[in-house]
FIKOLZA-1660 file (N, C-alpha, C; in steps of 0.1 Angstrom, whole numbers, plus 5000, padded with zeros to 4 digits):
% residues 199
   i   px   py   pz ch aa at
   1 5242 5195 5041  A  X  N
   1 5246 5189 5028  A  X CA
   1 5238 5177 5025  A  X  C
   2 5234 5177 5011  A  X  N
   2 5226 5161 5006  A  X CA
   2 5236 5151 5006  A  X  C
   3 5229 5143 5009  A  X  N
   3 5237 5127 5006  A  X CA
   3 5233 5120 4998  A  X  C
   4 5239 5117 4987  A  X  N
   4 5230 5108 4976  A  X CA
   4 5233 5093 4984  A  X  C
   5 5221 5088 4980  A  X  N
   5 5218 5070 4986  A  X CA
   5 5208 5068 4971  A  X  C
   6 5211 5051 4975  A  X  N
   6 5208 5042 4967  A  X CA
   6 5195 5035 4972  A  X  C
   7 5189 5035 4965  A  X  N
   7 5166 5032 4969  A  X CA
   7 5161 5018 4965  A  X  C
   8 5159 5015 4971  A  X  N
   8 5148 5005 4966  A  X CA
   8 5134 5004 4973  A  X  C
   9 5125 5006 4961  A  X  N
   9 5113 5005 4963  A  X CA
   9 5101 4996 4961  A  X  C
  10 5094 4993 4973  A  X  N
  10 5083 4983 4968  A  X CA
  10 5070 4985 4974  A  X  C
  11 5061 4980 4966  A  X  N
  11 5047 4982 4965  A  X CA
  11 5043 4970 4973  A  X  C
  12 5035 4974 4981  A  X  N
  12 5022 4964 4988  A  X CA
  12 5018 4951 4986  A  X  C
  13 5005 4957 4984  A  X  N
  13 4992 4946 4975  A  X CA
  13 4999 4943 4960  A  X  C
  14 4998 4931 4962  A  X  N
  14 4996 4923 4948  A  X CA
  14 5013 4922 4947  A  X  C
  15 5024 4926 4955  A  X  N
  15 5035 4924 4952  A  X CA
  15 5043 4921 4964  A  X  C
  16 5039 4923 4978  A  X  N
  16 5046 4915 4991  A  X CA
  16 5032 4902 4995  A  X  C
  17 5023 4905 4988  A  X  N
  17 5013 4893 4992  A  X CA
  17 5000 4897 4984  A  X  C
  18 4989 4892 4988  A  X  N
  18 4976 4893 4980  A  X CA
  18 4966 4884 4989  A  X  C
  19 4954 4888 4985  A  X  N
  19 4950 4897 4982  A  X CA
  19 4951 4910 4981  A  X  C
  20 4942 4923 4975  A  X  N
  20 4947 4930 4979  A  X CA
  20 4938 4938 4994  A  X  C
  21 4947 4940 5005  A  X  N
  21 4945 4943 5017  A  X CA
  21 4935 4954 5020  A  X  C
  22 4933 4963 5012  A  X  N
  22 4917 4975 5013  A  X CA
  22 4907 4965 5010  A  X  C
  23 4905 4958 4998  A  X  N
  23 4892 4952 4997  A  X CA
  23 4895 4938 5007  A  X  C
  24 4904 4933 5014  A  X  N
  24 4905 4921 5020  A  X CA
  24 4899 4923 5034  A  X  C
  25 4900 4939 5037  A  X  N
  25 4893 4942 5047  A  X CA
  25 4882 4948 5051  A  X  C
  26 4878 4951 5035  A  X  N
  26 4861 4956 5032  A  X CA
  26 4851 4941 5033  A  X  C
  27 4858 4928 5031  A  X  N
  27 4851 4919 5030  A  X CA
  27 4852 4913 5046  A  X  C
  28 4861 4914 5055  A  X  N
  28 4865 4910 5069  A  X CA
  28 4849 4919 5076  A  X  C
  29 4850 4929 5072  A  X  N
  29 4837 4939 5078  A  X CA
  29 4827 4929 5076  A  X  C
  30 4822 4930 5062  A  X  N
  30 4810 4924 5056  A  X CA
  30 4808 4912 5067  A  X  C
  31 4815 4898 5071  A  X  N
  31 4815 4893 5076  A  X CA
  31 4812 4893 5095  A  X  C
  32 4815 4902 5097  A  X  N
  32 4817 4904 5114  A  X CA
  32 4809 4915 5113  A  X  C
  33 4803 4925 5107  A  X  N
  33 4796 4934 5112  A  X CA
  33 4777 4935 5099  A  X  C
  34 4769 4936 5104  A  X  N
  34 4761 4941 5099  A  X CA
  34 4760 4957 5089  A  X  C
  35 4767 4968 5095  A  X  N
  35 4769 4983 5093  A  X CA
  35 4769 4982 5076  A  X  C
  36 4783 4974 5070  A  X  N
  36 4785 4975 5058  A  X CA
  36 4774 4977 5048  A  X  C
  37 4763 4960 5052  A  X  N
  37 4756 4959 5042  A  X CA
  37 4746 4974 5040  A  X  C
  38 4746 4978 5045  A  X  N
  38 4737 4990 5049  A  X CA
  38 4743 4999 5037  A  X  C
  39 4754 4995 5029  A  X  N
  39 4761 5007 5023  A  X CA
  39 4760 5003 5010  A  X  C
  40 4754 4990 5006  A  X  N
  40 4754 4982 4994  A  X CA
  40 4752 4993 4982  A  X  C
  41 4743 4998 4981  A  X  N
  41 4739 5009 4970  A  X CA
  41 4750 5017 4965  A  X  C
  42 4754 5025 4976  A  X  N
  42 4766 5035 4973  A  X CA
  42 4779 5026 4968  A  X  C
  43 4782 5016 4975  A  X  N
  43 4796 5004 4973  A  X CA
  43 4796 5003 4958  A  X  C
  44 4777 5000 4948  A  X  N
  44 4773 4999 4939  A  X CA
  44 4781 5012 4929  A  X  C
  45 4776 5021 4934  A  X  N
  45 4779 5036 4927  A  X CA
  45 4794 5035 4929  A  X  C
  46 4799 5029 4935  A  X  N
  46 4816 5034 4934  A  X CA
  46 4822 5028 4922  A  X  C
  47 4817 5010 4923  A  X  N
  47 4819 5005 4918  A  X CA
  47 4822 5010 4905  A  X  C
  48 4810 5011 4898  A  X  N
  48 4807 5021 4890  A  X CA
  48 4818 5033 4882  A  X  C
  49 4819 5040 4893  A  X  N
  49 4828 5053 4895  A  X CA
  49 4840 5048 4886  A  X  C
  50 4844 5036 4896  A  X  N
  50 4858 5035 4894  A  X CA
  50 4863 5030 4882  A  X  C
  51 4854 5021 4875  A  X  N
  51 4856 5017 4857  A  X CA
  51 4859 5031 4852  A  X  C
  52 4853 5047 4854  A  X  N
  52 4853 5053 4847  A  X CA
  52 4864 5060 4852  A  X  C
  53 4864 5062 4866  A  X  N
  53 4882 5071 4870  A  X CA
  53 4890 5061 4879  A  X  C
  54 4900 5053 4878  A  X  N
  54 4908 5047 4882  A  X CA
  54 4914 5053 4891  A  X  C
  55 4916 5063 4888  A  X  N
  55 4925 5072 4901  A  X CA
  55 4917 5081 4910  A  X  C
  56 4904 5078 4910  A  X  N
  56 4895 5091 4914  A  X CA
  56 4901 5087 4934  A  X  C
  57 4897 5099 4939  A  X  N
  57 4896 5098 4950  A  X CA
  57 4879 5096 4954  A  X  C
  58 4870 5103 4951  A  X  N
  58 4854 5103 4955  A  X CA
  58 4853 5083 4959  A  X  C
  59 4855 5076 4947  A  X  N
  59 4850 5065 4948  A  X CA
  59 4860 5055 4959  A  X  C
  60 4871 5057 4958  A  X  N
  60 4880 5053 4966  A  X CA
  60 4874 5057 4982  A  X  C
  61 4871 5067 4984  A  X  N
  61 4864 5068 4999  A  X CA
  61 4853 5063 5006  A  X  C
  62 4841 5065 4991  A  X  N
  62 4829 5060 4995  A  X CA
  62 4823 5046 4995  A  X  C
  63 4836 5044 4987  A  X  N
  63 4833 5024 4990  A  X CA
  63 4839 5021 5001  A  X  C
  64 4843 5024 5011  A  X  N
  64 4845 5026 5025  A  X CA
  64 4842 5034 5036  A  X  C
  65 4828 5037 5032  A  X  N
  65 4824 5050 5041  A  X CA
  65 4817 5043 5051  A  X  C
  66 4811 5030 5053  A  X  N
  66 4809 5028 5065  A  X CA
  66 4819 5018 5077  A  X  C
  67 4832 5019 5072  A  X  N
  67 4842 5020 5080  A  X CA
  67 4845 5032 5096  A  X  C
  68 4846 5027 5107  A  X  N
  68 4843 5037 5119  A  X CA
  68 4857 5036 5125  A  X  C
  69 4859 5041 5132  A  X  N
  69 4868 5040 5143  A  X CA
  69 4871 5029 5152  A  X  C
  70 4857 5029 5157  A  X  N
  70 4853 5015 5168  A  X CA
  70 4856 5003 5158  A  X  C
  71 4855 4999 5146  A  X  N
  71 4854 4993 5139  A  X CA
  71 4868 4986 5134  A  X  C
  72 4878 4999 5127  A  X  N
  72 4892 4995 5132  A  X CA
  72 4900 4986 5145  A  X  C
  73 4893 4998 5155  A  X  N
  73 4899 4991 5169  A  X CA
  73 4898 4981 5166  A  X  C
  74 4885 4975 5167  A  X  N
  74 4877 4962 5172  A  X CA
  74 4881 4950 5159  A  X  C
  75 4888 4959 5147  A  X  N
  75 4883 4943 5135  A  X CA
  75 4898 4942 5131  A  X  C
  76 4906 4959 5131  A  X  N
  76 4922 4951 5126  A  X CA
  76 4932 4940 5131  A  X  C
  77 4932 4944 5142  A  X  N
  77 4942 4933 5153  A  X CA
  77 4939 4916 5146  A  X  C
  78 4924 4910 5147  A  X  N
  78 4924 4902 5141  A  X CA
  78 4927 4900 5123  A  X  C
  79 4922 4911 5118  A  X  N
  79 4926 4913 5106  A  X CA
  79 4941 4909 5100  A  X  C
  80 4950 4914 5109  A  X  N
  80 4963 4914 5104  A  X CA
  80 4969 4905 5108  A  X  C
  81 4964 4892 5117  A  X  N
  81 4969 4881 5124  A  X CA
  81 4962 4872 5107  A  X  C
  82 4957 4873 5102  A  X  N
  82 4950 4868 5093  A  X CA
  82 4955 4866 5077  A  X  C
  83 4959 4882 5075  A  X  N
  83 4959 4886 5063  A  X CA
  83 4977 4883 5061  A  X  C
  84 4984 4883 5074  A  X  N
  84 4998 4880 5072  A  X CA
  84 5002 4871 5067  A  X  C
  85 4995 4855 5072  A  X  N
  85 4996 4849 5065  A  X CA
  85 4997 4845 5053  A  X  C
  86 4989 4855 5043  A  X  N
  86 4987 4857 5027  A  X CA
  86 5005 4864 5022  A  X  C
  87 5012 4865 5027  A  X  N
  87 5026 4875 5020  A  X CA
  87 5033 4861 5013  A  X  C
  88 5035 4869 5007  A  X  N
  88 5045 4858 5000  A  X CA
  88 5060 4853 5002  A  X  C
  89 5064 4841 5001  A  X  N
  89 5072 4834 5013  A  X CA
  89 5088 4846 5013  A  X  C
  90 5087 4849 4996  A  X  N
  90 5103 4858 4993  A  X CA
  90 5104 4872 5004  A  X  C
  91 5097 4874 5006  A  X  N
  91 5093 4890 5013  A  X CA
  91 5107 4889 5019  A  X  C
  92 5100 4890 5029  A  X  N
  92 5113 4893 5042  A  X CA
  92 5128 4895 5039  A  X  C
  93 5131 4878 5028  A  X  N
  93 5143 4876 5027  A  X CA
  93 5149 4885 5016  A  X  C
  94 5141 4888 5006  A  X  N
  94 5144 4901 4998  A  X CA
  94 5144 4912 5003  A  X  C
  95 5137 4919 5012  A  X  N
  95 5136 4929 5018  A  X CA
  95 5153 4933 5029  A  X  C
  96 5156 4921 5028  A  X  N
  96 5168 4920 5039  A  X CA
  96 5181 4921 5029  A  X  C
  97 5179 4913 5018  A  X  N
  97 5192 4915 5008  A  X CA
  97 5193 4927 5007  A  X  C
  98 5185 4937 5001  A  X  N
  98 5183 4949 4994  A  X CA
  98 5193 4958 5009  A  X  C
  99 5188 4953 5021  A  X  N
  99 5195 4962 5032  A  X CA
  99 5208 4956 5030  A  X  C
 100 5208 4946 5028  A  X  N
 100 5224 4944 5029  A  X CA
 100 5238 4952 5020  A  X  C
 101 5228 4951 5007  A  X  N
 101 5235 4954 4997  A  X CA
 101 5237 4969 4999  A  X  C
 102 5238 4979 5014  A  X  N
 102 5235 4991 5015  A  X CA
 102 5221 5001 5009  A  X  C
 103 5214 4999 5007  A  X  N
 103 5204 5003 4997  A  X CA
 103 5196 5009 5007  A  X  C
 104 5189 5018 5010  A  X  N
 104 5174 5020 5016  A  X CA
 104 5162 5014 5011  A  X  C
 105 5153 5010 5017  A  X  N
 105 5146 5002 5015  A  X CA
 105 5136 5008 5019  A  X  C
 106 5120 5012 5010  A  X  N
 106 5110 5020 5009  A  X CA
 106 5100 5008 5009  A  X  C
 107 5090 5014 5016  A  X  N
 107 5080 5006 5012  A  X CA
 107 5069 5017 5009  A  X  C
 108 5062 5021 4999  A  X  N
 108 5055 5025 4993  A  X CA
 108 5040 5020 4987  A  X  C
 109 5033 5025 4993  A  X  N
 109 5016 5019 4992  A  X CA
 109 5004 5029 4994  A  X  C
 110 4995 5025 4984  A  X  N
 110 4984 5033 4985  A  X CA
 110 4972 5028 5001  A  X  C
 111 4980 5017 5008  A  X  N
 111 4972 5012 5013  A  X CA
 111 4965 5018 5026  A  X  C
 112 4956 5021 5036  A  X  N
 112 4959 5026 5041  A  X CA
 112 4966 5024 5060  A  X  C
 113 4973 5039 5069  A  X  N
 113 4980 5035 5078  A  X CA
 113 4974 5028 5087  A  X  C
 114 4964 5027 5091  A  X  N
 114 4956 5017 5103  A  X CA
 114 4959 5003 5101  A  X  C
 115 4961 4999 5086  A  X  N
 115 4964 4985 5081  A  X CA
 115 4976 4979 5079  A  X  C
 116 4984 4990 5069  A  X  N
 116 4999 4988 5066  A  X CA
 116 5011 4985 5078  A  X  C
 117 5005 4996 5081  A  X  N
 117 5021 5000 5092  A  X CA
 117 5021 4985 5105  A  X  C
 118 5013 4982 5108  A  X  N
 118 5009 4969 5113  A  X CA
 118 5008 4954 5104  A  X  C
 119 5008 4953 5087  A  X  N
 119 5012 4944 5085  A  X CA
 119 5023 4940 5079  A  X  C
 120 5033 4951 5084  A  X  N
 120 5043 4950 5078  A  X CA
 120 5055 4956 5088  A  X  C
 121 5052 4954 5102  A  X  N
 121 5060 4959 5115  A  X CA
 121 5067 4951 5113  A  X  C
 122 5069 4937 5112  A  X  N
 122 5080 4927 5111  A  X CA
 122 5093 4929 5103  A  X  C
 123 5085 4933 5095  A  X  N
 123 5093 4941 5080  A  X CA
 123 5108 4950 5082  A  X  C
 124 5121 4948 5074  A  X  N
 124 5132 4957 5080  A  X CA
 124 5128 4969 5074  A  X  C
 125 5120 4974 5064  A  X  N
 125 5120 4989 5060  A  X CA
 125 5129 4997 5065  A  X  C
 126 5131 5006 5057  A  X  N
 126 5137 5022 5060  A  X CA
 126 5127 5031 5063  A  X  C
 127 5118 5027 5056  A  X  N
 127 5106 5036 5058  A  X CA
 127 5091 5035 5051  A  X  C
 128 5081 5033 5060  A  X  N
 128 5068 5030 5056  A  X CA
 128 5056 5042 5048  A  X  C
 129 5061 5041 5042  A  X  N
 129 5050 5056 5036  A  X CA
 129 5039 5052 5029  A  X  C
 130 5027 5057 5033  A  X  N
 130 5010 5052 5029  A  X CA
 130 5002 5060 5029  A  X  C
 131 4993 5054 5027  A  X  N
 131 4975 5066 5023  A  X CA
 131 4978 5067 5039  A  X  C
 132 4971 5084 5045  A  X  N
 132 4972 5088 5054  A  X CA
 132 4955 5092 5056  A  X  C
 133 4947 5084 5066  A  X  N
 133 4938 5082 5066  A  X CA
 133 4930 5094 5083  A  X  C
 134 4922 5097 5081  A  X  N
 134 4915 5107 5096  A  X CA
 134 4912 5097 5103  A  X  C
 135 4917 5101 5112  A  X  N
 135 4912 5090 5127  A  X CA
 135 4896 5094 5129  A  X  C
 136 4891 5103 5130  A  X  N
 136 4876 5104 5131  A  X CA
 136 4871 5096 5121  A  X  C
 137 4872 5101 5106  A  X  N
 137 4868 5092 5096  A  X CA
 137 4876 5084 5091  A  X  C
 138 4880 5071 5093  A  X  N
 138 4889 5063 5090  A  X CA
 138 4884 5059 5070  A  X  C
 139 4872 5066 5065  A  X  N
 139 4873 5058 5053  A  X CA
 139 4875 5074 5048  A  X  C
 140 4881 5081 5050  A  X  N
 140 4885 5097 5041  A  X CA
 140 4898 5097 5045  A  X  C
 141 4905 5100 5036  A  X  N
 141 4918 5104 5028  A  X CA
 141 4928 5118 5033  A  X  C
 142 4933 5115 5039  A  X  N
 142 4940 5131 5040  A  X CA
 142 4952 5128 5034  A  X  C
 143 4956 5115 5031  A  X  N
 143 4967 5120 5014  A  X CA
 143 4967 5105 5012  A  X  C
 144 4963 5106 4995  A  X  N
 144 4962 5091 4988  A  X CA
 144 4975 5091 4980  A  X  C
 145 4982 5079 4985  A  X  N
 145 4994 5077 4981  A  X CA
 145 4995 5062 4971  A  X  C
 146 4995 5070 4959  A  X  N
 146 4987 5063 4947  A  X CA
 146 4995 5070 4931  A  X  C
 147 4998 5062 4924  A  X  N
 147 5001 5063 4909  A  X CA
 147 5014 5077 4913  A  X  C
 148 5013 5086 4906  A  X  N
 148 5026 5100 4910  A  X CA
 148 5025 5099 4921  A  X  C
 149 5018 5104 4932  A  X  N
 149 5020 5105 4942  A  X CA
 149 5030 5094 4953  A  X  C
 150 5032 5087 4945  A  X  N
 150 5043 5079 4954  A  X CA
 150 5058 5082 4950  A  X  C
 151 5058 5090 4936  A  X  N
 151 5071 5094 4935  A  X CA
 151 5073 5107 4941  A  X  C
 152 5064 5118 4948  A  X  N
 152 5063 5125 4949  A  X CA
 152 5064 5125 4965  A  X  C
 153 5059 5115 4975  A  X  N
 153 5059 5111 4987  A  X CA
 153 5075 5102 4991  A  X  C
 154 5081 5101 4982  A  X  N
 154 5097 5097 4980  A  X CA
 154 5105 5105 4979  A  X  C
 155 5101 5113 4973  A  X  N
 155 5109 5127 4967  A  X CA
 155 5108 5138 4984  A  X  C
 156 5096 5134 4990  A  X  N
 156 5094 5142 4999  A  X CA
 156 5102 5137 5014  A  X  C
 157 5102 5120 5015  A  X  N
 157 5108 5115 5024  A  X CA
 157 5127 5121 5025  A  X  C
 158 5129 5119 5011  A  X  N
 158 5141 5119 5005  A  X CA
 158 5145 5138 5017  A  X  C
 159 5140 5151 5013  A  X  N
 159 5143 5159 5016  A  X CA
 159 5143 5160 5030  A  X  C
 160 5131 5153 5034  A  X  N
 160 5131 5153 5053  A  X CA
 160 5149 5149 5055  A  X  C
 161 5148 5139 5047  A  X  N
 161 5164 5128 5055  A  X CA
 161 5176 5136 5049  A  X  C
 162 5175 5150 5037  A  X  N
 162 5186 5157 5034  A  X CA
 162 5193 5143 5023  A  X  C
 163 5181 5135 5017  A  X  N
 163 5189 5129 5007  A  X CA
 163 5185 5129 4992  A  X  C
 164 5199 5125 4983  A  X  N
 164 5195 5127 4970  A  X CA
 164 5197 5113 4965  A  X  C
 165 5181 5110 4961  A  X  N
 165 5177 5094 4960  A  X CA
 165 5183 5092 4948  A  X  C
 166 5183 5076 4948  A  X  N
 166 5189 5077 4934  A  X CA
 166 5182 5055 4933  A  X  C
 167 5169 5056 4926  A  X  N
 167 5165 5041 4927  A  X CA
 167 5170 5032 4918  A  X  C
 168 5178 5020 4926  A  X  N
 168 5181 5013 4917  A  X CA
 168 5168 5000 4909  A  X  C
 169 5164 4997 4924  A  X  N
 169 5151 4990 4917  A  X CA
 169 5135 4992 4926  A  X  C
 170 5127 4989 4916  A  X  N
 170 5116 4991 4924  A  X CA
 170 5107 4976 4917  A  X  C
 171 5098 4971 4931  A  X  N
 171 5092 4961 4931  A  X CA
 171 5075 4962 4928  A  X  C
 172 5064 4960 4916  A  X  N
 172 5055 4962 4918  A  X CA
 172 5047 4954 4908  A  X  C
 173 5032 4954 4912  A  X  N
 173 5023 4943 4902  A  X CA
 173 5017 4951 4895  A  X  C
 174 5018 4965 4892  A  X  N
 174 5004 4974 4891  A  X CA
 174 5007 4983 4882  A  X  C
 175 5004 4983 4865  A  X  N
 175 5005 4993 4862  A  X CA
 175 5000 5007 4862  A  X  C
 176 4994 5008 4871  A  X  N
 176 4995 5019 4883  A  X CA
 176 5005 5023 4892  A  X  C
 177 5013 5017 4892  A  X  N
 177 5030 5024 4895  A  X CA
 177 5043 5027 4885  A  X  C
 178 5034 5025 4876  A  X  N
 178 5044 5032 4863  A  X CA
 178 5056 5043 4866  A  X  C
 179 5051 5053 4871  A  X  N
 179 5056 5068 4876  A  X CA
 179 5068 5063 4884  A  X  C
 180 5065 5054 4893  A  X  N
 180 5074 5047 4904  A  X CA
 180 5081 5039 4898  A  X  C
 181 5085 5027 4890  A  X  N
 181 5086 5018 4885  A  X CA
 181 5094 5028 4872  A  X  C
 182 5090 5036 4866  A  X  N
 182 5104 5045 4854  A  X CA
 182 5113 5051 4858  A  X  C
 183 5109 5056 4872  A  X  N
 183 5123 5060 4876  A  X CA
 183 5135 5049 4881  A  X  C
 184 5132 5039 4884  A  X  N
 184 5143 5032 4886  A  X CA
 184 5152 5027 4878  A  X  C
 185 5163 5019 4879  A  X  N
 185 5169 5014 4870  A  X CA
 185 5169 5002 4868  A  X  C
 186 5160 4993 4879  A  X  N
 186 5158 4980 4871  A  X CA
 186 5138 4981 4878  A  X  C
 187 5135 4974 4867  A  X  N
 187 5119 4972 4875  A  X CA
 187 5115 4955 4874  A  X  C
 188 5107 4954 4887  A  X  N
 188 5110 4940 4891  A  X CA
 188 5092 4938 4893  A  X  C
 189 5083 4929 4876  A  X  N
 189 5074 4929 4878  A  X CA
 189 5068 4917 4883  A  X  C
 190 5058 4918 4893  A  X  N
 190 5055 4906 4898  A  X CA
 190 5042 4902 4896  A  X  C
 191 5037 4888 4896  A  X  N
 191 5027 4878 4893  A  X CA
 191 5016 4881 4904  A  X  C
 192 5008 4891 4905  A  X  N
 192 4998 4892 4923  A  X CA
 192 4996 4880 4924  A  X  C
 193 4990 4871 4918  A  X  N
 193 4987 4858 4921  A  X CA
 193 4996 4849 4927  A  X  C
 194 5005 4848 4915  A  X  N
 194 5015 4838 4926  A  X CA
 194 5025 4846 4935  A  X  C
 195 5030 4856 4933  A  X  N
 195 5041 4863 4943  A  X CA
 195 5053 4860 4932  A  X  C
 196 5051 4854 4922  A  X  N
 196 5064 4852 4912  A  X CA
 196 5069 4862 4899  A  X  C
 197 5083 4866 4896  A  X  N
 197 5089 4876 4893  A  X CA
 197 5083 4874 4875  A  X  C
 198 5073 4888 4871  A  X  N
 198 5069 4881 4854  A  X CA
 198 5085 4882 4845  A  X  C
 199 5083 4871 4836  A  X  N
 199 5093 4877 4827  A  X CA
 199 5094 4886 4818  A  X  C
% end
């Protein structure tokens, strides 16, 4: 039997902290490794890309294609001792009301798992759902969890757990979570810059 529950959903980058955490760790590389620069051209062409398709997948990969394995291992650990710092001070203690008030608590992000799920372990979530990235090729996509797709990766969590979601609010900077952000009943838009609630 389904059990209807009550949701709350929030977005990543630009709305639990900022920068945003893919390019905060395209530039952590640049810095500690040589490999990157090597990619400048193509980084060029994505650039590119992406003025023209916002949601593409092609450019979203190849501006990270010289991202490795060894590279992860070796550069996230400090990475996320780093970038944690950057969240914004409300996080936690909002994240904690929302559990109190009975609610399930989602955290939903295009970002990806080698990064998220480690800068946000402190985190009470109900559940971490993200870009699902190949361990051989850490900069390719085996599911980009981005624009629909995060109501669609909600909808999918929801049936694993035998439940009938029902969002009361969702948290996000991006209208690129529109999809996410209309289904709920209240939407709570935030400032990436400062971490503060827009009016």
């Amino acid at each position: 039997m389904l059990k209807p529950v009550d949701v709350v959903l929030f977005d990543f980058d630009g709305t639990l902290s900022w920068p945003d955490s893919n390019f905060a760790f395209g530039r952590y590389c640049f810095r500690h490794s040589l490999r990157p620069w090597l990619f400048l051209p193509l980084i060029g062409v994505c650039f590119v890309a992406r003025t023209f398709n916002r949601g593409g997948v092609w450019w979203r990969q190849n501006i990270r294609r010289f991202i490795t394995p060894n590279m992860v291992k070796k550069f996230v650990p400090d990475f996320v001792r780093e970038h944690t710092r950057n969240r914004f001070g409300w996080a936690a203690e909002q994240i904690a009301n929302e559990r109190a008030r009975g609610n399930k608590v989602l955290l939903i992000t295009a970002s990806p798992d080698y990064l998220v799920n480690k800068l946000v372990r402190d985190l009470p979530f109900d559940a971490v759902i993200c870009s699902k990235m190949d361990a051989r090729r850490p900069w390719k996509y085996e599911s980009l969890c981005w624009g629909n797709n995060k109501v669609i990766a909600m909808d999918e969590w929801a049936v694993a757990h035998k439940y009938i979601p029902h969002v009361v609010r969702a948290y996000s900077d991006s209208k690129s979570d529109l999809p996410m952000m209309t289904i709920a009943d209240e939407q709570v838009w935030i400032n990436p810059k400062t971490g503060m609630r827009k009016q």
